[in-house]
KOLLUMDO-577683 format. One line per field, with one value per atom (N, C-alpha, C): x negated, y negated, z; residue in three letters; atom name. Coordinates in pm, 1 decimal, always signed. Layout:
BEGIN
u X,...;
v Y,...;
w Z,...;
r ALA,...;
a CA,...;
END
This chain:
BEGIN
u +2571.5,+2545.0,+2507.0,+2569.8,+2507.7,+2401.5,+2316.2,+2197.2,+2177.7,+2296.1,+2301.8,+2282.5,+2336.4,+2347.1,+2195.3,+2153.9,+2014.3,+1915.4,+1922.5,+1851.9,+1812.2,+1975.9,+1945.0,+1916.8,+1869.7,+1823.2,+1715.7,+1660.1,+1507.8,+1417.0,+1501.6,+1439.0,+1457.5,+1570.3,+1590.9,+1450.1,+1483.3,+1294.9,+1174.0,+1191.6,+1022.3,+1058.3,+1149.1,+1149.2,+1103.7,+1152.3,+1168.6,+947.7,+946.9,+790.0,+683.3,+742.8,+676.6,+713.0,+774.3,+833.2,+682.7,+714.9,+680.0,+484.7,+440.6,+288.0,+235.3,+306.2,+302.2,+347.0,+414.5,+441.9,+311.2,+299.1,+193.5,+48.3,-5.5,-121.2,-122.8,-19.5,+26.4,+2.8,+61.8,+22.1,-117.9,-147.4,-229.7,-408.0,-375.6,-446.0,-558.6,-625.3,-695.3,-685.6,-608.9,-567.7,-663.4,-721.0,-804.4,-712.8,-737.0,-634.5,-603.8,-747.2,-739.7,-609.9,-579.7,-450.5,-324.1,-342.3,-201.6,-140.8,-241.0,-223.0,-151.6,-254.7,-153.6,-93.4,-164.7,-43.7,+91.8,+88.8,+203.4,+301.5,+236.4,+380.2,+394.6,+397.8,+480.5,+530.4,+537.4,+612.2,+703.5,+696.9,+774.6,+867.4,+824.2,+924.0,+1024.7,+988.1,+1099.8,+1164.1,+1129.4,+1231.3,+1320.9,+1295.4,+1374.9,+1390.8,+1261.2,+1232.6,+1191.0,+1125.9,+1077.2,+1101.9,+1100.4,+1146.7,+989.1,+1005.5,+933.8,+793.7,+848.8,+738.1,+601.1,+651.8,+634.5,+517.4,+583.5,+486.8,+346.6,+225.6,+116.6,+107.6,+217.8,+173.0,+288.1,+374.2,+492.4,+400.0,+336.8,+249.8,+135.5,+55.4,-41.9,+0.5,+86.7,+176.6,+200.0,+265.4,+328.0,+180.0,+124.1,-35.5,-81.3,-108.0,-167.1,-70.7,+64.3,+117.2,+118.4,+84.5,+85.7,-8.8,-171.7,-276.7,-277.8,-208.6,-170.1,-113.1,-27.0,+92.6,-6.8,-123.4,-155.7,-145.7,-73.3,-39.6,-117.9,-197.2,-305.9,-411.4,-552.8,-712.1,-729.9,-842.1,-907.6,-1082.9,-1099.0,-1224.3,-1306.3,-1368.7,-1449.3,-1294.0,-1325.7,-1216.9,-1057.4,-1075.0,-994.4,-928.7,-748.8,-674.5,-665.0,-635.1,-595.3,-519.2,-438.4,-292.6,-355.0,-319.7,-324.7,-253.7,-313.9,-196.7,-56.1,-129.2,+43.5,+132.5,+59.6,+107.8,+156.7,+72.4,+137.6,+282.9,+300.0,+409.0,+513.8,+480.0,+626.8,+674.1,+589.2,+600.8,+696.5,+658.4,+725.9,+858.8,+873.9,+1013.5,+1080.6,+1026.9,+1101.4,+1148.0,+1062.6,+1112.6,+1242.4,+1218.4,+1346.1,+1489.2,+1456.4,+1576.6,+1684.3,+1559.9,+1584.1,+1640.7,+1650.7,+1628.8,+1778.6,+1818.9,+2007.3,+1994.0,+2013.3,+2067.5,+2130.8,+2100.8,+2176.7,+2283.3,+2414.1,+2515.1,+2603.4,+2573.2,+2610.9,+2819.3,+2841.5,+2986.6,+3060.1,+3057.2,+3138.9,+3093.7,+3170.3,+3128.3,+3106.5,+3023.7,+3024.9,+3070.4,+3158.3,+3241.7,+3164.1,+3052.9,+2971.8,+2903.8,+2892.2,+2874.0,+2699.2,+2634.7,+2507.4,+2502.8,+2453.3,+2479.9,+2334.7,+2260.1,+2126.0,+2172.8,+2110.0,+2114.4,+1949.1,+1956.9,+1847.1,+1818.3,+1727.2,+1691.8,+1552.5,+1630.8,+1466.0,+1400.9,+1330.0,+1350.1,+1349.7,+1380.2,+1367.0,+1300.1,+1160.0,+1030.7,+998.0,+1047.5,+1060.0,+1142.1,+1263.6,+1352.3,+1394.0,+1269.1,+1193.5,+1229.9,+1116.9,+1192.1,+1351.7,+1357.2,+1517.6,+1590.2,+1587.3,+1632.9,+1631.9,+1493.8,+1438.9,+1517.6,+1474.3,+1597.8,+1747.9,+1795.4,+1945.6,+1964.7,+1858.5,+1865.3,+1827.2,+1710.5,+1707.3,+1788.2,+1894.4,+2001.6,+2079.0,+2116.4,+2239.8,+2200.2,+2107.5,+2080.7,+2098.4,+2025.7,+2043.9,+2189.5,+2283.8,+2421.1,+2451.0,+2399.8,+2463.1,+2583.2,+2648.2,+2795.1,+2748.9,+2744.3,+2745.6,+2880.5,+2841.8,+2956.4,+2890.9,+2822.3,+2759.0,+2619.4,+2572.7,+2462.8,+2368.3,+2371.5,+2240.6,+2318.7,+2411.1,+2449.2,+2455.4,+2461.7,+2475.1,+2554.2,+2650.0,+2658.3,+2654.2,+2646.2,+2603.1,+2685.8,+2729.1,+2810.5,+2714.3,+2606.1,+2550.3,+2420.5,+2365.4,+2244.6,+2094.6,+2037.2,+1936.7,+1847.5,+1810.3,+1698.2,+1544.3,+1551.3,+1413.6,+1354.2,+1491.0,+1462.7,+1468.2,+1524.0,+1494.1,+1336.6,+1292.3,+1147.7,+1060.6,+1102.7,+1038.6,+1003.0,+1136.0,+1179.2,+1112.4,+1140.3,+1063.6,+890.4,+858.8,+686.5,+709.9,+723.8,+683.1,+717.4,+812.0,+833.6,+734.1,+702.1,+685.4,+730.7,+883.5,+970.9,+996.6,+880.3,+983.6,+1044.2,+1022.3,+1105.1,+1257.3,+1169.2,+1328.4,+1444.2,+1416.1,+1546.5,+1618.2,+1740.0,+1776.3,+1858.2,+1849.2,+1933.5,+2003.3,+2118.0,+2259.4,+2304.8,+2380.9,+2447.3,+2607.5,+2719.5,+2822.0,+2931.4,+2982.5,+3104.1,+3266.3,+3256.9,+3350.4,+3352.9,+3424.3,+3376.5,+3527.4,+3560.1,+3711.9,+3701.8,+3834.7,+3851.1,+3788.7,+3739.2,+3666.1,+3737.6,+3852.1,+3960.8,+3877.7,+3837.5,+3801.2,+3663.5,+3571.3,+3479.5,+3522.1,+3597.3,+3581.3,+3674.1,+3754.7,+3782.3,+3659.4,+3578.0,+3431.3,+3357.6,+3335.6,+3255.3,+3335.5,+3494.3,+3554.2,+3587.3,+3526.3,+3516.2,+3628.0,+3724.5,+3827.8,+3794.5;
v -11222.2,-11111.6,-10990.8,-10854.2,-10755.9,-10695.8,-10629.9,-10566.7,-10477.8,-10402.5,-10312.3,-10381.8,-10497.0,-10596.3,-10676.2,-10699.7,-10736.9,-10647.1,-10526.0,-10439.4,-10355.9,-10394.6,-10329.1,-10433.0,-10578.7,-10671.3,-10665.8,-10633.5,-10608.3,-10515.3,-10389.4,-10256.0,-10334.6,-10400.8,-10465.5,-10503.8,-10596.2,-10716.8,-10613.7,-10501.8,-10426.9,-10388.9,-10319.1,-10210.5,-10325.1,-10443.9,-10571.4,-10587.6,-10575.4,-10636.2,-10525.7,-10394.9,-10299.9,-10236.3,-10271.2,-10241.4,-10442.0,-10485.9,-10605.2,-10623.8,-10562.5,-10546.2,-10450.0,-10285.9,-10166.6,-10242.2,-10324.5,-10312.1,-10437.0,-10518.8,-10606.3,-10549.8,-10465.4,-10387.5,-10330.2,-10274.9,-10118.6,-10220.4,-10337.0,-10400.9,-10469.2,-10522.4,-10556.3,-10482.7,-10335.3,-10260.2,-10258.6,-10373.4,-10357.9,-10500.6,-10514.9,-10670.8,-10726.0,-10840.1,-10898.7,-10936.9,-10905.9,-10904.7,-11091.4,-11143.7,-11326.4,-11344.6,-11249.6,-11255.2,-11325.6,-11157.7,-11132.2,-11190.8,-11295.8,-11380.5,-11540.7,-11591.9,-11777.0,-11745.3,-11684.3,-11683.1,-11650.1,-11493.3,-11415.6,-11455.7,-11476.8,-11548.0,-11645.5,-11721.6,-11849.9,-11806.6,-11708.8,-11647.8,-11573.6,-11481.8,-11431.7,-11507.7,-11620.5,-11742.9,-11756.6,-11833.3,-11842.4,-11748.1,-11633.0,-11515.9,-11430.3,-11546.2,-11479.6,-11364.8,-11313.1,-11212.5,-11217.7,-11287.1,-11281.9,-11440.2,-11450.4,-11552.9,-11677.4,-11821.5,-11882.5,-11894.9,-11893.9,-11923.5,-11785.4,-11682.8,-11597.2,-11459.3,-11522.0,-11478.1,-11422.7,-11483.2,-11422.0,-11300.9,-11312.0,-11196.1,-11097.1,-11114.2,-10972.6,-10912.2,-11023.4,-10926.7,-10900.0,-10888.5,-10863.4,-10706.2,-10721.7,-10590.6,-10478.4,-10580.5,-10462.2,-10399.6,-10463.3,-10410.1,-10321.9,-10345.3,-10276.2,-10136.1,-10092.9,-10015.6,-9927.4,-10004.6,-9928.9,-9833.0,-9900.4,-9881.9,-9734.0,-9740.4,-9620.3,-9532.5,-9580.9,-9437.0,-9408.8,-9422.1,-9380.4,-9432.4,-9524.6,-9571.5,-9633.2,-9740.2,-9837.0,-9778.2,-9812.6,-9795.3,-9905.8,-9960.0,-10035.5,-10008.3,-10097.9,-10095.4,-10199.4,-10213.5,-10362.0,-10454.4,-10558.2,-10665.0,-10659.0,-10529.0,-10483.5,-10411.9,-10354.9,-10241.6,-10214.4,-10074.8,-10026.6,-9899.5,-9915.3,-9798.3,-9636.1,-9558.5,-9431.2,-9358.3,-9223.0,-9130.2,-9148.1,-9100.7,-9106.8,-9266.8,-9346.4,-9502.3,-9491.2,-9463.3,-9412.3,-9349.9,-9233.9,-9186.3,-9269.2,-9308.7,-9430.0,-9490.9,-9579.5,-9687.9,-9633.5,-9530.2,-9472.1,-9461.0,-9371.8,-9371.0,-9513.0,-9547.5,-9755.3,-9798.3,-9751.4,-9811.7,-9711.6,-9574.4,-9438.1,-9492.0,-9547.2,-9573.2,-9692.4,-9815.3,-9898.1,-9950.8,-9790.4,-9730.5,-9774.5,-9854.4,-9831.8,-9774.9,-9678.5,-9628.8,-9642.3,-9698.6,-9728.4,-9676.5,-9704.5,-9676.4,-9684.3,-9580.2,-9565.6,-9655.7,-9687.8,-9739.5,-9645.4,-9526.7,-9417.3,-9312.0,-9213.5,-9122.5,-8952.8,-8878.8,-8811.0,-8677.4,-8732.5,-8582.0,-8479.8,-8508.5,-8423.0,-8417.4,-8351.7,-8380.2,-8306.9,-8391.9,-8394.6,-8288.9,-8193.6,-8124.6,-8041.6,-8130.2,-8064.1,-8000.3,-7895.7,-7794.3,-7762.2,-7772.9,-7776.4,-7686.8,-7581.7,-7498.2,-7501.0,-7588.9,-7644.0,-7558.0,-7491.7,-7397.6,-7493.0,-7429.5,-7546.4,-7546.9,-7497.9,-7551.7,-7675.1,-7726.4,-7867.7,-7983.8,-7901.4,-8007.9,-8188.8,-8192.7,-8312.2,-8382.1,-8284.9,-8317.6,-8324.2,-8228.0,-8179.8,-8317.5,-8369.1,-8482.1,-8622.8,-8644.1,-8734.9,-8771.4,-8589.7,-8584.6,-8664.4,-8567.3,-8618.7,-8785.7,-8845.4,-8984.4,-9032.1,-8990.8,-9050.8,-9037.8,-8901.3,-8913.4,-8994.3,-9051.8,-9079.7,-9223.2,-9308.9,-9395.2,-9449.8,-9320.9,-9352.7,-9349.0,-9278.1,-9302.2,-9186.1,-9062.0,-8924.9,-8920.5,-8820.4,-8797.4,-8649.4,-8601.1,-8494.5,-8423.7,-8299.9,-8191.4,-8135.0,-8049.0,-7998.7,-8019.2,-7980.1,-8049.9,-8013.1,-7941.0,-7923.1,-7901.5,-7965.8,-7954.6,-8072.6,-8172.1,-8374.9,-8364.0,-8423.8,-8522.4,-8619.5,-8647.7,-8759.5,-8775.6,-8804.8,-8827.5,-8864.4,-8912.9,-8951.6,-8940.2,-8931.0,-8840.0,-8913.4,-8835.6,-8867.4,-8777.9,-8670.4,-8595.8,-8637.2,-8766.2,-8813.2,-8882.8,-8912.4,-8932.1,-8875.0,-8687.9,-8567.1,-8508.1,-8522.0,-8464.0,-8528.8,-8698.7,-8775.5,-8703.3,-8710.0,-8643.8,-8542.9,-8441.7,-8319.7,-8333.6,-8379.3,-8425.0,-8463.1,-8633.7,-8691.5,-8596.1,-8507.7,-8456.0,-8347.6,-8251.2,-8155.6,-7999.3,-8068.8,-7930.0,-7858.1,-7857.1,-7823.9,-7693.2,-7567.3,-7485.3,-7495.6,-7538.2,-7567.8,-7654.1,-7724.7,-7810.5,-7769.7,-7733.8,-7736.4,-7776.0,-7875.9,-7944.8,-7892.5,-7922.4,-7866.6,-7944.5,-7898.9,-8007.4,-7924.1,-7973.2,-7897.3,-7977.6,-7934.0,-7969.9,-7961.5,-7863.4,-7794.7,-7852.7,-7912.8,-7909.6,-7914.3,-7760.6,-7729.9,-7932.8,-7947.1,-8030.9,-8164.4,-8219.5,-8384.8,-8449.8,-8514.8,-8581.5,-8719.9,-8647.2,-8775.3,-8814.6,-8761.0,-8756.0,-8850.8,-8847.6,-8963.3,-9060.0,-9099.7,-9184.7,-9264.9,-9199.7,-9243.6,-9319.8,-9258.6,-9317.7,-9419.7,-9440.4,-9470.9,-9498.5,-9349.6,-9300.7,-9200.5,-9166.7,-9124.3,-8976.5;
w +6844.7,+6755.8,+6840.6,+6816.8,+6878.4,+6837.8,+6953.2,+6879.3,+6847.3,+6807.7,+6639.0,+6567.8,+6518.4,+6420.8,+6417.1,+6483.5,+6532.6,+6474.9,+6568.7,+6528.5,+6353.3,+6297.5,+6141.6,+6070.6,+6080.5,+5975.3,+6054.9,+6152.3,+6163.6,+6075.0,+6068.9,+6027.3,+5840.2,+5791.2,+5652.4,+5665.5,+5704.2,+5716.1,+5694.5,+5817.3,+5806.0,+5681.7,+5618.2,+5479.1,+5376.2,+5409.2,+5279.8,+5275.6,+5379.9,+5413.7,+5347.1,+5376.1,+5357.7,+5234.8,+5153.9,+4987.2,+4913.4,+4983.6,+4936.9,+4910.5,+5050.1,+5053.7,+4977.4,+4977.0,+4855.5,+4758.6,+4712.4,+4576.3,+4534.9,+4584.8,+4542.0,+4564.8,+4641.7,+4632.4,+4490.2,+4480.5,+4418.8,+4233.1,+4220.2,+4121.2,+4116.8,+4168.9,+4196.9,+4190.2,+4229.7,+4221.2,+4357.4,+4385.6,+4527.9,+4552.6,+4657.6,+4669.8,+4839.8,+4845.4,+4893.6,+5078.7,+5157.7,+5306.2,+5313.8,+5257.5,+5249.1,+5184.9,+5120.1,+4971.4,+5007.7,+5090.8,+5154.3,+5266.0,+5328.8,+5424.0,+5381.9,+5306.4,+5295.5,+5167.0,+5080.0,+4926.3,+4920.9,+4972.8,+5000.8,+5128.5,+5159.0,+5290.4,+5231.3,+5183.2,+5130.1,+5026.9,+4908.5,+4839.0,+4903.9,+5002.1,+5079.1,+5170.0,+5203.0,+5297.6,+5152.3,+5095.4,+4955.9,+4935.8,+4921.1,+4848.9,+5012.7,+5132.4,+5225.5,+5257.6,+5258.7,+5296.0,+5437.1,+5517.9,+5643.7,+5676.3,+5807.5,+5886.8,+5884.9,+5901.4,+5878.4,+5951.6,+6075.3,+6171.4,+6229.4,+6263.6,+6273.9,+6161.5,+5996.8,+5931.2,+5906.4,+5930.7,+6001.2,+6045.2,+6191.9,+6287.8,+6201.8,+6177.0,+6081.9,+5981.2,+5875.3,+5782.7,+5795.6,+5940.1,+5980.4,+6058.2,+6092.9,+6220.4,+6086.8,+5984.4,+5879.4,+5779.7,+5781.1,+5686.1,+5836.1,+5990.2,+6034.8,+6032.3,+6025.9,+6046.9,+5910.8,+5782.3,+5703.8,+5703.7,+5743.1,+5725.9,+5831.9,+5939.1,+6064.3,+5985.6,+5902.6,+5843.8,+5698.4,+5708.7,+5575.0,+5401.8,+5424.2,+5312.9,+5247.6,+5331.4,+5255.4,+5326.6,+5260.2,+5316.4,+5300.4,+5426.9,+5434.4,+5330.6,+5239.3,+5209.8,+5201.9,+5327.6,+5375.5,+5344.8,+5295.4,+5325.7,+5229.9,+5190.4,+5082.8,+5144.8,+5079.1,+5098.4,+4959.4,+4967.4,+4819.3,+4859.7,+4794.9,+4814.2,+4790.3,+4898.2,+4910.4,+4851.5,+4792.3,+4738.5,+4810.1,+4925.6,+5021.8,+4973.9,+4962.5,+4974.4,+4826.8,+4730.4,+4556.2,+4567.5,+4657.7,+4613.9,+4706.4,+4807.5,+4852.0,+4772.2,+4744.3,+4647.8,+4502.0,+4495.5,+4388.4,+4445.1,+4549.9,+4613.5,+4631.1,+4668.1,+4701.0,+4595.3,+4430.5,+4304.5,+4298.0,+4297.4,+4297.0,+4304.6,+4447.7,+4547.1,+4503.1,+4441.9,+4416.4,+4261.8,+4207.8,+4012.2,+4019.0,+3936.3,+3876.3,+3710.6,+3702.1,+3565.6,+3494.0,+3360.0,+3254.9,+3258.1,+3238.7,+3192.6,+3043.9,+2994.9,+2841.3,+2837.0,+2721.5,+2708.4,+2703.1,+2682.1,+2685.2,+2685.0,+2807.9,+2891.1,+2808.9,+2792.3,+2701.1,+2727.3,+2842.2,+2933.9,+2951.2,+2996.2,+3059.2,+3220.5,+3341.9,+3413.3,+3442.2,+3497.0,+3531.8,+3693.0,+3715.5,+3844.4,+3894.2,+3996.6,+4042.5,+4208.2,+4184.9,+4285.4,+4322.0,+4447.4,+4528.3,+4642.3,+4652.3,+4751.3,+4804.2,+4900.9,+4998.8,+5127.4,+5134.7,+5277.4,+5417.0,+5555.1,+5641.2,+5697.2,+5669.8,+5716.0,+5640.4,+5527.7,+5455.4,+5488.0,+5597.5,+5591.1,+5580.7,+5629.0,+5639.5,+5448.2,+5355.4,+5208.0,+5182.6,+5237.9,+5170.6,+5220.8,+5291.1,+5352.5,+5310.7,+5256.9,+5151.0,+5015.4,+4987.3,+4824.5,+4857.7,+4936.0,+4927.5,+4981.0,+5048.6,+5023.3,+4925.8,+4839.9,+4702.1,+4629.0,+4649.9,+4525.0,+4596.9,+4698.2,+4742.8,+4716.7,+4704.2,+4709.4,+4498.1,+4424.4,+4281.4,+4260.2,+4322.8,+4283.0,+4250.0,+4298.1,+4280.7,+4429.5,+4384.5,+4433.0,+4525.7,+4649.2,+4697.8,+4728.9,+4646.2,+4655.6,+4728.5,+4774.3,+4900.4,+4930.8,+5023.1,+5123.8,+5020.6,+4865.5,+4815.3,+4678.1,+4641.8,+4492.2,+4466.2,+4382.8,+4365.5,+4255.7,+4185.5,+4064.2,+4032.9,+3890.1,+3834.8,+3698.4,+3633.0,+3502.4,+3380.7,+3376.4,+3240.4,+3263.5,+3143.9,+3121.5,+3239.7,+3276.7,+3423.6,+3429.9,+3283.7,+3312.8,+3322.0,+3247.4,+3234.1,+3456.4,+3467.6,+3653.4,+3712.8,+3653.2,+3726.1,+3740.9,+3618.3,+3608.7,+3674.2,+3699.9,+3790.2,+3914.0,+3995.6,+4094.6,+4124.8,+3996.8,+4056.9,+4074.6,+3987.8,+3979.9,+4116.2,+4166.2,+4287.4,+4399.5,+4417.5,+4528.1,+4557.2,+4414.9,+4364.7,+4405.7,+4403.8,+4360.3,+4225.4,+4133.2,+4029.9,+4002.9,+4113.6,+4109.3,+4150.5,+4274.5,+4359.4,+4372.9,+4221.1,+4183.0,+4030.1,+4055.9,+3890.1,+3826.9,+3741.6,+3674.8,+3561.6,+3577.8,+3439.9,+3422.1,+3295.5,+3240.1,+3222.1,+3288.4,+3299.0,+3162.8,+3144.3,+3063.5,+3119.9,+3231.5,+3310.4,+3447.3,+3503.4,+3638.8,+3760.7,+3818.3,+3872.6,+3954.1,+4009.0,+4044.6,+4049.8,+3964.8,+3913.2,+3928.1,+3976.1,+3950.6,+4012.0,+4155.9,+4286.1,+4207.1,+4104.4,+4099.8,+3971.1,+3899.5,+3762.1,+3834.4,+3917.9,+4010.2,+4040.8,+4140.1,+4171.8,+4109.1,+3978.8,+3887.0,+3800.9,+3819.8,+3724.9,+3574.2,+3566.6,+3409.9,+3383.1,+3278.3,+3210.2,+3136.6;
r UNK,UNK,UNK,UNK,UNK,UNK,UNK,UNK,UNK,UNK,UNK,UNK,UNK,UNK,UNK,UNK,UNK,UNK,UNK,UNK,UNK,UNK,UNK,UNK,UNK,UNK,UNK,UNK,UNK,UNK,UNK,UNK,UNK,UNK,UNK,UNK,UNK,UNK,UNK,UNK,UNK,UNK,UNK,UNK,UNK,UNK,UNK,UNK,UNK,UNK,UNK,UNK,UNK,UNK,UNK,UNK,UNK,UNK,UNK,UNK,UNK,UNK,UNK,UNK,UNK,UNK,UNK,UNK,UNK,UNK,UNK,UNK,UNK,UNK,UNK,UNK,UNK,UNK,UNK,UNK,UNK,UNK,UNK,UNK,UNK,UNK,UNK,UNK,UNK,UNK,UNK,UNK,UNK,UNK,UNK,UNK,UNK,UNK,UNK,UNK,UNK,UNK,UNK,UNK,UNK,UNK,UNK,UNK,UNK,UNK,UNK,UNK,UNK,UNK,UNK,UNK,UNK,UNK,UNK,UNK,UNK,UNK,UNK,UNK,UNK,UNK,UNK,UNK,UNK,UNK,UNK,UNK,UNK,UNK,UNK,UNK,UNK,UNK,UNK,UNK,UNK,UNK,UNK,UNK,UNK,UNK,UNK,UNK,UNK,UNK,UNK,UNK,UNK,UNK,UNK,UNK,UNK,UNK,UNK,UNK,UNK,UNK,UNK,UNK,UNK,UNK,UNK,UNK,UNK,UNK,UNK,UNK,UNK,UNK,UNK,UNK,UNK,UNK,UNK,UNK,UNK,UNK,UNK,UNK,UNK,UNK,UNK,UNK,UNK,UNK,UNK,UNK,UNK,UNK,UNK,UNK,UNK,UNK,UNK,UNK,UNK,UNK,UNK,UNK,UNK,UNK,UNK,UNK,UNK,UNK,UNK,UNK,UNK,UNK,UNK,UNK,UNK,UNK,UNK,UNK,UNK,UNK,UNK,UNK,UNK,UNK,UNK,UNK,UNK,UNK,UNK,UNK,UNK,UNK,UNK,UNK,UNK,UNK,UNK,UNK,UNK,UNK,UNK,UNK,UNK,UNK,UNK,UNK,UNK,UNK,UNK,UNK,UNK,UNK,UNK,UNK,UNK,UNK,UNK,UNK,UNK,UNK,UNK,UNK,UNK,UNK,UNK,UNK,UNK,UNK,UNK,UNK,UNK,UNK,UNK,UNK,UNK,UNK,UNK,UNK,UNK,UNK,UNK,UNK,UNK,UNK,UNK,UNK,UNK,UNK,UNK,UNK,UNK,UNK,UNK,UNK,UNK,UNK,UNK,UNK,UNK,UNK,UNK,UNK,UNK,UNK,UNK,UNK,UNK,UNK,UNK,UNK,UNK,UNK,UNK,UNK,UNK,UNK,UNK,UNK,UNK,UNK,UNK,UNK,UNK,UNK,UNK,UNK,UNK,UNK,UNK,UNK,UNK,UNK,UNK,UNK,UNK,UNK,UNK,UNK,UNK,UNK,UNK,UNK,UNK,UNK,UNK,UNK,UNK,UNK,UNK,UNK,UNK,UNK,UNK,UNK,UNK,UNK,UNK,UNK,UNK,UNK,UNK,UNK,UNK,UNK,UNK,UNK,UNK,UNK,UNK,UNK,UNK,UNK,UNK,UNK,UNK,UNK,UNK,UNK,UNK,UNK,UNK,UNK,UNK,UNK,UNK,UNK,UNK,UNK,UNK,UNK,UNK,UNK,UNK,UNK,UNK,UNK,UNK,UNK,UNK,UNK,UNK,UNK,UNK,UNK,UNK,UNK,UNK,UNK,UNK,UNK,UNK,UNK,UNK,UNK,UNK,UNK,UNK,UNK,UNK,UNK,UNK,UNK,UNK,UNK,UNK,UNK,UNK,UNK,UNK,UNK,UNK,UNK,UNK,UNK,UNK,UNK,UNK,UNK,UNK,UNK,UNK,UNK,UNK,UNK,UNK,UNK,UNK,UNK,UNK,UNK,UNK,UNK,UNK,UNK,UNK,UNK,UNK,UNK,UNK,UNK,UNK,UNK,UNK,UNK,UNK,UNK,UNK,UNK,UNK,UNK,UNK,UNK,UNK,UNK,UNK,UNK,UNK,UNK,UNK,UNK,UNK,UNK,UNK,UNK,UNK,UNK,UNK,UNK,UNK,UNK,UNK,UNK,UNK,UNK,UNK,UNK,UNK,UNK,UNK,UNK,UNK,UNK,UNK,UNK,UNK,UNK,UNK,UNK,UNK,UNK,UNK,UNK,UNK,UNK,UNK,UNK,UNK,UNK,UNK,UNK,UNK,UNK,UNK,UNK,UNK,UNK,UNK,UNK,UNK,UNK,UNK,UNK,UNK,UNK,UNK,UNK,UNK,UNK,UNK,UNK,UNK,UNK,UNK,UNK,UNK,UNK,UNK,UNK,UNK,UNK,UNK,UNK,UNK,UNK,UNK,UNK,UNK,UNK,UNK,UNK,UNK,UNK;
a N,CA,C,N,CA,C,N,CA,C,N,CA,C,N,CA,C,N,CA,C,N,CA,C,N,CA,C,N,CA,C,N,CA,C,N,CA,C,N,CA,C,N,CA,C,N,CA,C,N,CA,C,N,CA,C,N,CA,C,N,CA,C,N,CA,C,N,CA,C,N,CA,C,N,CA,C,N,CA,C,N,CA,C,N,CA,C,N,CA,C,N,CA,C,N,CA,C,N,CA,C,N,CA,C,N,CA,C,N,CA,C,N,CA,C,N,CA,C,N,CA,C,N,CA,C,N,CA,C,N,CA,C,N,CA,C,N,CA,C,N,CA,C,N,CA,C,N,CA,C,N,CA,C,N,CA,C,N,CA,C,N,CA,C,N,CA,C,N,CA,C,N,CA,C,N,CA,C,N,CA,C,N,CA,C,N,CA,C,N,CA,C,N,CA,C,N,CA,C,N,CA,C,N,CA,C,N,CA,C,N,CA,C,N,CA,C,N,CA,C,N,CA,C,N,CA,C,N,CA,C,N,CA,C,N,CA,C,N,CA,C,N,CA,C,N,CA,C,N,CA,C,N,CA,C,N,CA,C,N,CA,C,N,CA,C,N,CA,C,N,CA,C,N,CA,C,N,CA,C,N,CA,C,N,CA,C,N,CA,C,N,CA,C,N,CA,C,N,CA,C,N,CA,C,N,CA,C,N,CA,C,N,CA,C,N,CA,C,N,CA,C,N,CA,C,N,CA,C,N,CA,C,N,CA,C,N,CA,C,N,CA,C,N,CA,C,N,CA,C,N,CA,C,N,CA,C,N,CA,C,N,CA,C,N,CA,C,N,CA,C,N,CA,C,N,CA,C,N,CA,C,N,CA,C,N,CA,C,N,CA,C,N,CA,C,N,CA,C,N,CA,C,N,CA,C,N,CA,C,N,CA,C,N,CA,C,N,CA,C,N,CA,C,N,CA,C,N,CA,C,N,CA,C,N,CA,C,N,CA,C,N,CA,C,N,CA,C,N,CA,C,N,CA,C,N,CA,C,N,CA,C,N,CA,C,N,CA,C,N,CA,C,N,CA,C,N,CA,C,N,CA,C,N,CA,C,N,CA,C,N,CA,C,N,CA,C,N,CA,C,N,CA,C,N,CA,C,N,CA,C,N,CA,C,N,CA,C,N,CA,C,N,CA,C,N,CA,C,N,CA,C,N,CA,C,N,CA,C,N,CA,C,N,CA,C,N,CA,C,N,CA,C,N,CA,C,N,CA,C,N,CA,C,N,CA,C,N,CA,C,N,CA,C,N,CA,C,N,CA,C,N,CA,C,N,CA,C,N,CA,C,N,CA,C,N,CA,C,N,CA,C,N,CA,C,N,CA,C,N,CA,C,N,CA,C,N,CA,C,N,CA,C,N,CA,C,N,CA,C,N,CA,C,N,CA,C,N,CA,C,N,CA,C,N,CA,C,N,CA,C,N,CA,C,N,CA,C;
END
């Protein structure tokens, strides 16, 4: 195996580990470190998420790194998810969002346009992976589509990021050349 190939089911594993500890804090509300040690790794061995032997020291590495990037606080023998750690977690669910798909398409196209300055770029960068990841279509580096209705995961969007100037969502009826774009979506 090469270690590209190596290397990107590692970074899978950390994201899998680190979607897995936020999301069980994050439910959990202030979860006990005793917790997250013999319970959760043996739930996590099952759901093949992390490798058998090794466990311990991965979700000990991945809680200390969270705890570095801000995400979790330590309180005495407790973590409990940080604002910063709130809005990941939110992003991880974002990313991870599939949108209903209505049975028939109401020939309308969904089209957010975004003006991020580039002292943000850092956001602007974020966005277009969260849309690219929900299943928006990029027509240019700051316009997206989408085919069916997604405002209630726009306002999301704008809240968690908190752009809500600098994003704006339409709703087109018109759109010059769609051809590749209802191809895409394989809608008529």
């Amino acid at each position: 195996m090469g270690t590209l190939e190596e290397e990107g089911r590692r970074k899978t594993r950390r994201k899998n580990v680190t979607s897995f500890i936020l999301g069980a804090i994050g439910i959990a509300g202030v979860l006990g470190i005793a917790m997250v040690a013999p319970n959760a790794l043996g739930a996590m061995a099952k759901l093949g998420i992390i490798p058998g032997r090794r466990q311990k020291e991965i979700i000990n590495r991945a809680r200390d790194r969270l705890v570095h990037q801000g995400l979790l606080r330590r309180e005495g023998r407790f973590l409990r998810l940080t604002q910063k750690g709130e809005a990941t977690l939110r992003l991880l669910e974002a990313r991870n969002f599939k949108m209903a798909r209505p049975k028939r398409w109401d020939r309308k196209w969904r089209v957010l346009i975004f003006d991020i300055p580039e002292y943000r770029k850092g956001l602007r960068d974020k966005i277009r992976r969260t849309l690219d990841a929900i299943g928006f279509v990029r027509l240019q580096d700051s316009v997206w589509v989408y085919p069916h209705d997604c405002e209630d995961l726009i306002a999301f969007l704008k809240a968690d990021f908190k752009i809500g100037k600098d994003l704006l969502y339409m709703i087109v009826e018109e759109l010059e050349g769609d051809r590749h774009l209802k191809q895409h979506f394989a809608i008529h």
